[in-house]
C-alpha positions in Angstrom: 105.5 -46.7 39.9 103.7 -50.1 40.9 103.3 -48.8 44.4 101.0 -45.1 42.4 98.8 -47.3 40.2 98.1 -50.0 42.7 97.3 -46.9 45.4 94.9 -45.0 42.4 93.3 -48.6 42.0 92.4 -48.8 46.2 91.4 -44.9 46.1 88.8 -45.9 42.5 87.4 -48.5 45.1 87.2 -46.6 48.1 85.3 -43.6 46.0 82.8 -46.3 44.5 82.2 -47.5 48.3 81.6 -43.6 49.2 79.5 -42.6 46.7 77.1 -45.7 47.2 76.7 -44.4 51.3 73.4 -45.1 52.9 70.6 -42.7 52.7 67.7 -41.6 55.0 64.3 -42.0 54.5 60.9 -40.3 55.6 57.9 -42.6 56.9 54.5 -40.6 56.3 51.6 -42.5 58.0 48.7 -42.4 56.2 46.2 -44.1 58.9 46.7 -45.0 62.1 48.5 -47.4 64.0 51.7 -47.7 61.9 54.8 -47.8 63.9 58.5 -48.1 63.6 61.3 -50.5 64.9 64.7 -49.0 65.1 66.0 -52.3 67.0 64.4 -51.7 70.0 60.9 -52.5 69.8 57.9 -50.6 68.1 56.9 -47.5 68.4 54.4 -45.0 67.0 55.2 -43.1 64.0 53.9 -39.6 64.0 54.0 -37.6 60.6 57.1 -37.4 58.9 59.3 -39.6 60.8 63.0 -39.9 60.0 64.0 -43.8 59.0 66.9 -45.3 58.8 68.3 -48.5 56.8 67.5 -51.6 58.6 64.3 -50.1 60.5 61.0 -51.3 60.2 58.1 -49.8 59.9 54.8 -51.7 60.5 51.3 -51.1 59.5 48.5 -52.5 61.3 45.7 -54.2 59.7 43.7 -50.4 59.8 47.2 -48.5 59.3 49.0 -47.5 56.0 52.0 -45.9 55.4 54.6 -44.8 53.0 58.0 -44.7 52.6 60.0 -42.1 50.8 63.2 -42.2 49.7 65.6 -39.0 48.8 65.4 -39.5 45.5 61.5 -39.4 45.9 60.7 -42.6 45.2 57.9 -43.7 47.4 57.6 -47.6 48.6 54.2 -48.4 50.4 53.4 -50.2 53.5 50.2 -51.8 52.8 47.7 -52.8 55.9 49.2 -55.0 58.3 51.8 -55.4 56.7 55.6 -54.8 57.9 58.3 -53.1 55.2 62.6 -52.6 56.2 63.8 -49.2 55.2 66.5 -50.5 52.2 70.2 -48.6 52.2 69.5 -47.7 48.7 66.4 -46.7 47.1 63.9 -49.6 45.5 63.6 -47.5 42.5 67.8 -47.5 41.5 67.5 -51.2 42.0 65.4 -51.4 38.8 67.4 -48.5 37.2 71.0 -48.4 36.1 72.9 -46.1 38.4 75.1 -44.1 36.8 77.6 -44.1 40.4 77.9 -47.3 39.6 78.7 -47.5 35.8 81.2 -44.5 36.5 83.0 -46.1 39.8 83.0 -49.6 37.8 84.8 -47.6 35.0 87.2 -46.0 37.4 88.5 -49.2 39.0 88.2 -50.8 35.7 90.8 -48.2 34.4 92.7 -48.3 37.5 93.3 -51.9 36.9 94.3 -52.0 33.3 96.9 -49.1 34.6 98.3 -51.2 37.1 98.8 -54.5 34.6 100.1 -52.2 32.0 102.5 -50.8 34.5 103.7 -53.7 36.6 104.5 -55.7 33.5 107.6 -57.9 33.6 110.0 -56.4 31.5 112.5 -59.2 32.2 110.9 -61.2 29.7 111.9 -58.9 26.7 114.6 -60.6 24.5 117.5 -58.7 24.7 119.0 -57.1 21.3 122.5 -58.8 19.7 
């Protein structure tokens, strides 16, 4: 019975870890000269270019750009200035994410499950 709960507890985990997973984004130029670094240098965006966490898009002091995320939330990139594409979306930074408040109940309940049911039952004094 130990060995169930304490597996349930890993799986609550590994679904919060899932459900959390990276998402794409989409770099609109809005002047020119704004380019992208996927970790090999800079090069030119054209409309509606595909972005990655981790790249980095650059806009040069005549060039403007936005970034939006799949949840639509849109994160500029001002005039020479240069912005990283974020695994998760700015705008569920400032929100609660309700992914999180349900995986952090999950493990929370896997938890109590495994303390209720590994519980020493040694320590029971024993009737006359």
């Amino acid at each position: 019975m130990r060995n169930a709960c304490l597996y349930a507890l890993f799986a609550s985990a590994f679904c919060v870890v899932l459900s959390s997973g990276a998402s794409a984004a989409t770099v609109n130029p809005f002047r020119e000269k704004v380019s992208i670094n996927r970790g090999n240098g800079y090069a030119p965006v054209g409309g509606g270019t595909i972005a990655s966490p981790g790249d980095m898009v650059m806009a040069s002091p005549s060039g403007s750009a936005e970034i939006v995320y799949e949840d639509g939330c849109r994160q500029k990139v001002d005039p020479g200035t240069v912005v990283t594409v974020s695994a998760t979306s700015p705008c569920k930074s400032a929100a609660l994410d309700p992914t999180w408040v349900l995986g952090g109940l999950a493990v929370a309940g896997g938890v109590t499950a495994a303390v209720l049911l590994t519980s020493d039952d040694d320590h029971k004094p024993s009737s006359p």
